[in-house]
N, CA, C and O atoms as CSV, one atom per row, in Angstrom:
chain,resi,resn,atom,element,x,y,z
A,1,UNK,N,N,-132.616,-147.104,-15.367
A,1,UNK,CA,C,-131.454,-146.306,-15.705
A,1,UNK,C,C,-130.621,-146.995,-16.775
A,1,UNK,O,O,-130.556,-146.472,-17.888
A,2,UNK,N,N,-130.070,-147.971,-16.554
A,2,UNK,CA,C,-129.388,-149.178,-17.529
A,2,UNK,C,C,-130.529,-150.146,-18.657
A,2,UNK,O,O,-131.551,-150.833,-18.638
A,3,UNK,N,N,-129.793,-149.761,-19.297
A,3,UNK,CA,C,-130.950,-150.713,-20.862
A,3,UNK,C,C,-130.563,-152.262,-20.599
A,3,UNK,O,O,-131.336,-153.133,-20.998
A,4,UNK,N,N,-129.560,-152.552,-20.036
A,4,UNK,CA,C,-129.673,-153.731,-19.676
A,4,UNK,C,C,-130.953,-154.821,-18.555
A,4,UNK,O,O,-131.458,-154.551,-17.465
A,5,UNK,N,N,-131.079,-155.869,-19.317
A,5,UNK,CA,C,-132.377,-156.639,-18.860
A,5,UNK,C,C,-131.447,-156.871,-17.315
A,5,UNK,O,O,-130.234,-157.071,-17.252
A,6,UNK,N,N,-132.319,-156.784,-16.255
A,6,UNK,CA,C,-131.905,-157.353,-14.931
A,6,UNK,C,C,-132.856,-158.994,-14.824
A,6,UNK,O,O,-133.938,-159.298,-15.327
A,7,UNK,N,N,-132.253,-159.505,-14.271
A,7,UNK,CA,C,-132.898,-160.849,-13.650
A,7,UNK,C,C,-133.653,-160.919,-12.492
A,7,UNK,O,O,-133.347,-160.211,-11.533
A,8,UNK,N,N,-134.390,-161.508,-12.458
A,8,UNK,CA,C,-135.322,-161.741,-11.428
A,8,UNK,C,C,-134.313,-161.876,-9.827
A,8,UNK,O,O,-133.125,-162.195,-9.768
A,9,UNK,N,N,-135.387,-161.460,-8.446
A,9,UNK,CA,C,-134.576,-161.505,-7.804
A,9,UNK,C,C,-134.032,-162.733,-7.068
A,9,UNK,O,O,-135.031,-163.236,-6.553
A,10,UNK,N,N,-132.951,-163.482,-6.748
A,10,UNK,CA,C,-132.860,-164.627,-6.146
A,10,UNK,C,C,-133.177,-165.442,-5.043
A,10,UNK,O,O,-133.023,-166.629,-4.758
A,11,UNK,N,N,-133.939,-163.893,-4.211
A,11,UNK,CA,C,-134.151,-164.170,-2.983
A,11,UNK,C,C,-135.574,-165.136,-2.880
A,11,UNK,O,O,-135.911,-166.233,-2.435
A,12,UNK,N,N,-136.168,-163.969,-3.597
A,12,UNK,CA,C,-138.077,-163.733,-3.779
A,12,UNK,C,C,-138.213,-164.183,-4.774
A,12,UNK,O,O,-139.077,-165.053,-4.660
A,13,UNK,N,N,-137.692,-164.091,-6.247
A,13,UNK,CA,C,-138.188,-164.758,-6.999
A,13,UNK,C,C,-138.865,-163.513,-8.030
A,13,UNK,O,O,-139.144,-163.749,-9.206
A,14,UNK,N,N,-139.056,-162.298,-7.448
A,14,UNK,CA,C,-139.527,-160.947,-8.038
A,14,UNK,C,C,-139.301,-160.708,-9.223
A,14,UNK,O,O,-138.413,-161.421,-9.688
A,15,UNK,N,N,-139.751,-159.978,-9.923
A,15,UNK,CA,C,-139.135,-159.429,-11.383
A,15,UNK,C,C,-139.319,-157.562,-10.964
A,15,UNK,O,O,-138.866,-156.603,-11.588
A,16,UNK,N,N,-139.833,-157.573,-10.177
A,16,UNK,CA,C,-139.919,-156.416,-9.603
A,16,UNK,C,C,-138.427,-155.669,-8.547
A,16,UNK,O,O,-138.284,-155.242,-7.402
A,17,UNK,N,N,-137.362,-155.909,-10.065
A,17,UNK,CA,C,-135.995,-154.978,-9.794
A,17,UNK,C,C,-136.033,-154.026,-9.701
A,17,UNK,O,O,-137.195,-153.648,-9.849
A,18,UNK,N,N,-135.299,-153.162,-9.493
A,18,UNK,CA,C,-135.160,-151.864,-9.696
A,18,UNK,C,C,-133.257,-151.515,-9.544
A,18,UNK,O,O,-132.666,-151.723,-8.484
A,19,UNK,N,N,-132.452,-150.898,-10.979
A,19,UNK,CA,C,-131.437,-150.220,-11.000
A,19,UNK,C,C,-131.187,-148.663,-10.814
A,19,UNK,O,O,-132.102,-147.987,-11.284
A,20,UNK,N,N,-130.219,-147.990,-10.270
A,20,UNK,CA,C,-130.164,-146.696,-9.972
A,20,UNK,C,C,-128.884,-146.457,-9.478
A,20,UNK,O,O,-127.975,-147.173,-9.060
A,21,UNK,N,N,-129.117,-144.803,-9.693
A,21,UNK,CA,C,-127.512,-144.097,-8.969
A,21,UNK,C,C,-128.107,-143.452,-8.062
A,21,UNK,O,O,-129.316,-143.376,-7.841
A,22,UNK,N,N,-127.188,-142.951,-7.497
A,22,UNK,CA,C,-127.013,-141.442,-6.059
A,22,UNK,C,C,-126.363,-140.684,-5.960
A,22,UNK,O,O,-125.333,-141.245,-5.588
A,23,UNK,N,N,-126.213,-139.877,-6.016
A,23,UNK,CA,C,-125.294,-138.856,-5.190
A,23,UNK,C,C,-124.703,-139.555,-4.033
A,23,UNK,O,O,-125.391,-140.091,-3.165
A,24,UNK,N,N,-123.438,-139.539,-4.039
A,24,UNK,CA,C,-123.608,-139.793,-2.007
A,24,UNK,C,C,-122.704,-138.554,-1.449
A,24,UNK,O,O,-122.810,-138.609,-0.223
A,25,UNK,N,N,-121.916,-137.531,-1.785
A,25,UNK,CA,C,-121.289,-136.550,-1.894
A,25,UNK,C,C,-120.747,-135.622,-2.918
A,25,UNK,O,O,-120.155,-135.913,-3.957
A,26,UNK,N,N,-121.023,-134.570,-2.492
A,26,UNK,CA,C,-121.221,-133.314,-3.418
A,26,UNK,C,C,-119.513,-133.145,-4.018
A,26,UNK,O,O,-119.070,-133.391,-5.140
A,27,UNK,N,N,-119.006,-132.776,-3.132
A,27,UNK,CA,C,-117.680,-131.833,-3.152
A,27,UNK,C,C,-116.524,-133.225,-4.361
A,27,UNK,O,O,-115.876,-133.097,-5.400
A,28,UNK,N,N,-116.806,-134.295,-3.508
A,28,UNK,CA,C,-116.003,-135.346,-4.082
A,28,UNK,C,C,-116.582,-135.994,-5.744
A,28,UNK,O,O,-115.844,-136.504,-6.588
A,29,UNK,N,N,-117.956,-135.801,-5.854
A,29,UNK,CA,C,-118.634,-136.432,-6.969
A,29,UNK,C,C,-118.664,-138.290,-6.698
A,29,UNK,O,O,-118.651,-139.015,-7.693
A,30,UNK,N,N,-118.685,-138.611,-5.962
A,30,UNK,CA,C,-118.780,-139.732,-5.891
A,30,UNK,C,C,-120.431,-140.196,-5.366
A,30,UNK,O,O,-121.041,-139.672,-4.433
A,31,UNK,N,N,-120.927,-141.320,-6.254
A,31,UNK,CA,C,-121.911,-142.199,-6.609
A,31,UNK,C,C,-121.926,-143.181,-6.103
A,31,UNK,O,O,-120.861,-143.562,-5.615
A,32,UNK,N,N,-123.405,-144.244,-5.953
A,32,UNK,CA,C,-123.413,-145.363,-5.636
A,32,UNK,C,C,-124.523,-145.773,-6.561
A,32,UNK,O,O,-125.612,-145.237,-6.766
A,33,UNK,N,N,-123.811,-147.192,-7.230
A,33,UNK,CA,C,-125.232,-147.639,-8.029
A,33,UNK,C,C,-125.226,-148.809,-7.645
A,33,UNK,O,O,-124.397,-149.543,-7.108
A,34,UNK,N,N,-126.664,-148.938,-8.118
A,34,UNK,CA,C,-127.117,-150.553,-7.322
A,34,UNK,C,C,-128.343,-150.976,-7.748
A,34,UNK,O,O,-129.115,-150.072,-8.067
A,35,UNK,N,N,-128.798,-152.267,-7.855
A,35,UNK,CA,C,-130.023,-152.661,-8.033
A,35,UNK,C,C,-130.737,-153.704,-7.087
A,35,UNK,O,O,-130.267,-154.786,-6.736
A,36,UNK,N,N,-132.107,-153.111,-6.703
A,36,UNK,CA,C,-132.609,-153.933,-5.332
A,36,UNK,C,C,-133.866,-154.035,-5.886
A,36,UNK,O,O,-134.395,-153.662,-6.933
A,37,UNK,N,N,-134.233,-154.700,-4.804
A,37,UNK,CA,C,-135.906,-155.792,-5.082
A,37,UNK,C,C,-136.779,-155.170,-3.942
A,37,UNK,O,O,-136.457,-154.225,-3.222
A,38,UNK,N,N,-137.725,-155.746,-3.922
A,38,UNK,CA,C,-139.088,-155.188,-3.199
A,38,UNK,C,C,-138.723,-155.673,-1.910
A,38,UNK,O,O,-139.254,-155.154,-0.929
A,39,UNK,N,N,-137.812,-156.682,-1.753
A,39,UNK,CA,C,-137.872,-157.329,-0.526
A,39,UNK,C,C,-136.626,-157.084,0.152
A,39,UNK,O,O,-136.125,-157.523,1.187
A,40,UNK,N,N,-136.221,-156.148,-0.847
A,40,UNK,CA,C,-134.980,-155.844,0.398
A,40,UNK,C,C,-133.560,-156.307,0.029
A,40,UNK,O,O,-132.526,-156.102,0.667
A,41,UNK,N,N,-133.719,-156.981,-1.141
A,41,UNK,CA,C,-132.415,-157.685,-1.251
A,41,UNK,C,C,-131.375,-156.477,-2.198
A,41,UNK,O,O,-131.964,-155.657,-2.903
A,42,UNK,N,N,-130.458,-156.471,-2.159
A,42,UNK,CA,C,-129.428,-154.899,-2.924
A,42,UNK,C,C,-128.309,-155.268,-3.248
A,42,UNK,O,O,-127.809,-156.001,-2.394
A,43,UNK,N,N,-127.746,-155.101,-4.029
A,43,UNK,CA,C,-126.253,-155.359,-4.571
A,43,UNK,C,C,-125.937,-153.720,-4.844
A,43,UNK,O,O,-126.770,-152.922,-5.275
A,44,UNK,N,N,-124.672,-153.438,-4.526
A,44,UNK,CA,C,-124.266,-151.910,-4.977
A,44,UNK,C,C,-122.391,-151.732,-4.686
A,44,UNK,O,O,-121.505,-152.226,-3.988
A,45,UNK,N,N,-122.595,-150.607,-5.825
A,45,UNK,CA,C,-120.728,-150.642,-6.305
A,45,UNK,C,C,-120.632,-149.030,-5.869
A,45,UNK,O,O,-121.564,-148.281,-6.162
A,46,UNK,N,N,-119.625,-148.605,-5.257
A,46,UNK,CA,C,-119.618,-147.316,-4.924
A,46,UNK,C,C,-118.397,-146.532,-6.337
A,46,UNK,O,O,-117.388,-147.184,-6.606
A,47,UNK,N,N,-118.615,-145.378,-6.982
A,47,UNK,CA,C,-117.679,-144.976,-7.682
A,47,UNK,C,C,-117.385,-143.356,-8.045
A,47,UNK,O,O,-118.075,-142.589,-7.373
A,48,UNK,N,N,-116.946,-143.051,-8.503
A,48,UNK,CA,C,-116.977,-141.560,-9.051
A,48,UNK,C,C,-118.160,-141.436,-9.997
A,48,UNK,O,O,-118.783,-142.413,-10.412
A,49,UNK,N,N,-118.427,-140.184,-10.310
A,49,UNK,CA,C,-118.862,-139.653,-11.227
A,49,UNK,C,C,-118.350,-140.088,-12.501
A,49,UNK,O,O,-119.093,-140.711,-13.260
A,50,UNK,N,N,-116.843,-139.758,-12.900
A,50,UNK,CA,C,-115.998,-140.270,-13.649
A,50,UNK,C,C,-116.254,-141.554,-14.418
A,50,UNK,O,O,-116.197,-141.620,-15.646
A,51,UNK,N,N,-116.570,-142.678,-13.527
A,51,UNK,CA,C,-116.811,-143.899,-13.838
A,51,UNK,C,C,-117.913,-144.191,-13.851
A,51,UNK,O,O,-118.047,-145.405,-14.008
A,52,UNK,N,N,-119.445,-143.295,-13.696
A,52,UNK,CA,C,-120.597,-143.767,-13.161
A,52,UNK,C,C,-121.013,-145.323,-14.320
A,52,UNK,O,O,-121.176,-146.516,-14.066
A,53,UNK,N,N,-121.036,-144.884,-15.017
A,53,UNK,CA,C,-121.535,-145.897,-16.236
A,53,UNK,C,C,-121.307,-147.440,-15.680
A,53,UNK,O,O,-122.074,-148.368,-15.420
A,54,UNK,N,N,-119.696,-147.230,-15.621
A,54,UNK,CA,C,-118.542,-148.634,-15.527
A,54,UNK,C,C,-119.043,-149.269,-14.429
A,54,UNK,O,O,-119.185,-150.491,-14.466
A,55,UNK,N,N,-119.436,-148.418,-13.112
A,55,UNK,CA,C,-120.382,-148.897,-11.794
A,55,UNK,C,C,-121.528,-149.486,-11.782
A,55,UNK,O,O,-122.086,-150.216,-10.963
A,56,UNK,N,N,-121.939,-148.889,-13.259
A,56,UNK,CA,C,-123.477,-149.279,-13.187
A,56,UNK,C,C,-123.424,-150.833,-13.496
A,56,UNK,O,O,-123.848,-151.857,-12.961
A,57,UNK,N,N,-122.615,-150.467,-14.745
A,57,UNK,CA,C,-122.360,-151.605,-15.991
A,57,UNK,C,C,-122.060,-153.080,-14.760
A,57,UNK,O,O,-122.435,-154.230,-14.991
A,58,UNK,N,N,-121.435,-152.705,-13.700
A,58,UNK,CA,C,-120.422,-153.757,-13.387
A,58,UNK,C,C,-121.634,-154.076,-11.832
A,58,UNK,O,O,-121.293,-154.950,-11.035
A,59,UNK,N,N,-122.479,-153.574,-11.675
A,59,UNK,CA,C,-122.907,-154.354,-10.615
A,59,UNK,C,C,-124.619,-154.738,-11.217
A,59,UNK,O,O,-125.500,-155.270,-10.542
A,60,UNK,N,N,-124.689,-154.453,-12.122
A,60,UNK,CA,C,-126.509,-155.458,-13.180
A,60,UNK,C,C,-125.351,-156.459,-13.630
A,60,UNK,O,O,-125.954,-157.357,-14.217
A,61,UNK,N,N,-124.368,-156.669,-13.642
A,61,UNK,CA,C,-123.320,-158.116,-14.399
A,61,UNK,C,C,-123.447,-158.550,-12.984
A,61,UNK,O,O,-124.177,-159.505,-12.720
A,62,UNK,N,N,-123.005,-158.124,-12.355
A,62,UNK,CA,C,-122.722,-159.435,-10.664
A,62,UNK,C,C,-124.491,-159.476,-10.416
A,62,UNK,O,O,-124.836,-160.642,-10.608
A,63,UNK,N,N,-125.353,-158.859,-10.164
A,63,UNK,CA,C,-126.669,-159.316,-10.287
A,63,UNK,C,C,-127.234,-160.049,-11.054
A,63,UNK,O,O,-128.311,-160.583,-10.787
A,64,UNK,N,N,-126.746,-160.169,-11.899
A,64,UNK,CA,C,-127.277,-160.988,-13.401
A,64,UNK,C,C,-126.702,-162.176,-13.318
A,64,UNK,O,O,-127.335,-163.116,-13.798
A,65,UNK,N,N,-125.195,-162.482,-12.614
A,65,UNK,CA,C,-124.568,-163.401,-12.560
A,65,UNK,C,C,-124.354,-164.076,-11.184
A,65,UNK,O,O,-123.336,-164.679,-10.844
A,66,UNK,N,N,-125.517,-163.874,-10.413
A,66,UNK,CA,C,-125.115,-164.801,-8.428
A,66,UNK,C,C,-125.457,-166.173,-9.513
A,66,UNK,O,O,-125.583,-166.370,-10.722
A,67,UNK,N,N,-125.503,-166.850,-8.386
A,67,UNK,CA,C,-125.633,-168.436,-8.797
A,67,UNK,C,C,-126.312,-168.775,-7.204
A,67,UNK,O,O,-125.789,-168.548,-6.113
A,68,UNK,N,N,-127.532,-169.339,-7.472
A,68,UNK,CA,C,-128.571,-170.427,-6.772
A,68,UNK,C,C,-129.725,-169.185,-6.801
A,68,UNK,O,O,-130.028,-168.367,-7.669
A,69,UNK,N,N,-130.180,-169.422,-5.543
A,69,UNK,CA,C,-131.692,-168.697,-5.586
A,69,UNK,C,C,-132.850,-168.841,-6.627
A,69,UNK,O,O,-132.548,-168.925,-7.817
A,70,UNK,N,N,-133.657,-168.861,-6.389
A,70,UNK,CA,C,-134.933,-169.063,-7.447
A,70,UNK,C,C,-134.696,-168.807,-9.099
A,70,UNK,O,O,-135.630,-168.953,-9.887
């Protein structure tokens, strides 16, 4: 979804990320994006529609940026 490069995962060690949105309610327009690994590991920012981008944008930066793990 995001052209931004994701990092490998910290847990596993994977390169096998994956970024995305959702729906999580209709009436309100509100989203959840997030990017998770094969093994289970997930980071995710809940937001409007409004902001989807800024949600996206802002949780591949905190994924991109943990500190330790592989």
């Amino acid at each position: 979804m995001a052209n931004v490069e994701l990092k490998h995962c910290p847990f596993c060690g994977s390169n096998n990320v994956l970024a995305s949105q959702f729906p999580l309610d209709y009436p309100n327009w509100n989203v959840r994006s997030f990017v998770s690994c094969e093994c289970g590991a997930e980071m995710h920012k809940d937001g409007n529609i409004k902001n989807c981008k800024e949600c996206m944008s802002s949780v591949i930066n905190a994924w991109n940026k943990r500190k330790g793990g592989k």
